[in-house]
N, C-alpha and C positions, 0 to 999 in steps of 0.2 A: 400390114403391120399396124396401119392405124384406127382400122376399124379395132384389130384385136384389143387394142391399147383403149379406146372406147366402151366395149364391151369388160372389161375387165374391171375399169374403172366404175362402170354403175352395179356390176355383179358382185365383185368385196364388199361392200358395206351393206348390200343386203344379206351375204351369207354373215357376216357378223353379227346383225342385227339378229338376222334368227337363230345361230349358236345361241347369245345372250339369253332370247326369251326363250330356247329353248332348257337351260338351264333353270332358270329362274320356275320354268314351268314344272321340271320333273322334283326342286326341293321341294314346292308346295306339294305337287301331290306326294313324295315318299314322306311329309310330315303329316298329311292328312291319313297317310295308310298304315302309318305307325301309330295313327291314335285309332283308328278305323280295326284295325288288327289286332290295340288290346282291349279294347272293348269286345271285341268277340272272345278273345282269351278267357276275359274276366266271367262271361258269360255262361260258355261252355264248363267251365271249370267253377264256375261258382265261388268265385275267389275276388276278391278287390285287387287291383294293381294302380301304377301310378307309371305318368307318363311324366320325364324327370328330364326340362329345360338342362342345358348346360352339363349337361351328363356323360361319360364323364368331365368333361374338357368343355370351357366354350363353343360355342358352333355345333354341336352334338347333342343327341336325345338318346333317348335310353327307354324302354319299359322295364319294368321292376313290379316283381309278386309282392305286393305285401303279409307276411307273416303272421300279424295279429300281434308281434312283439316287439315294444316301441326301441328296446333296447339293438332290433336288428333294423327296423324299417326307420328309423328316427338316426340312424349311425351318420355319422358326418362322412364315413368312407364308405356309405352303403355301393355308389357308383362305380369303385371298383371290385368290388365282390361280384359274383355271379353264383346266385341261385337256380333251382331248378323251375325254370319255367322264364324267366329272366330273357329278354331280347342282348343282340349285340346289341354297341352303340350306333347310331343312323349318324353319318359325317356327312356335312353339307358338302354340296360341289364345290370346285375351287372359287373362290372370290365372293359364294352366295354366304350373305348372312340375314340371320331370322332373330324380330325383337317377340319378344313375347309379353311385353309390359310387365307390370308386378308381380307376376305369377313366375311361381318355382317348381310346379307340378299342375296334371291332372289325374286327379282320382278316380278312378269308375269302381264301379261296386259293383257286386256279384250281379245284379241285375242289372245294371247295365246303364247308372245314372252317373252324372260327371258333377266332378265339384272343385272349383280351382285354390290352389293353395297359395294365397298373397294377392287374389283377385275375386272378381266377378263372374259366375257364368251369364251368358254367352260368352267366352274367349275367341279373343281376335290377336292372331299370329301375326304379323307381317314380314312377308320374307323378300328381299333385295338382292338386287344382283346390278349393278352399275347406279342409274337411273330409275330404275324401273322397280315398280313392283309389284305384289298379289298378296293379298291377305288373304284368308281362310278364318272362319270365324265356325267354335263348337257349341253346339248346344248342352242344356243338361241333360238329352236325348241321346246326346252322341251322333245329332245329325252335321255335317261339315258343310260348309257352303262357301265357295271361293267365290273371291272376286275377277274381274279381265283384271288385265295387266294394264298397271298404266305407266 
């Protein structure tokens, strides 16, 4: 009984340890594959989209077609609407949250270049989950580049 009680005691906090970063690991990548995915959208289709922080709810992203008309793509209720070609919204895992600094979107355009709305390109995510965390940083290439976990 005692060794089990030993064994037990060093195996829980490594299995939590990696739930955590396992966590932490699959928000970055399904926010890197949500900008990764409209970028190809935008591409294929020849169309500009925008990848829309806080979309609709806190903690949540969203891709959105843009229309060409500021009256639809500029709506302050754009992120409940759902157009044709429009993503669901991406919900973080439980307890993961992701800063995005000043930026309230990214824009890609029909060819496939990115432009941040309230920031800077390159954009840098950083997404947390306890302690810990991973940034993902986009180019205006649309190239994604995470960092380890720290």
């Amino acid at each position: 009984m005692g060794l089990i009680g030993v064994l037990a005691a060093i195996s829980v906090p490594t299995f939590i340890e990696s739930n955590a970063r396992n966590r932490l690991w699959t928000a970055s990548e399904q926010i890197g594959g949500t900008i990764r995915q409209t970028r190809l959208k935008a591409i294929s289709r020849n169309t500009s989209y925008r990848v829309v922080f806080d979309c609709p709810a806190a903690g949540s992203l969203r891709s959105l077609v843009l229309t060409g008309d500021p009256l639809v793509d500029d709506d302050g209720d754009r992120c409940s609407q759902t157009l044709e070609g429009d993503s669901d919204a991406l919900e973080m895992p439980l307890s993961v949250t992701y800063d995005h600094g000043e930026a309230t979107a990214l824009q890609v355009t029909g060819r496939g270049i990115f432009t941040a709305a309230g920031a800077s390109i390159p954009l840098t995510v950083s997404v947390q989950y306890g302690s810990s965390t991973r940034t993902l940083t986009v180019s205006a290439t649309g190239q994604i580049t995470f960092s380890n976990i720290e």
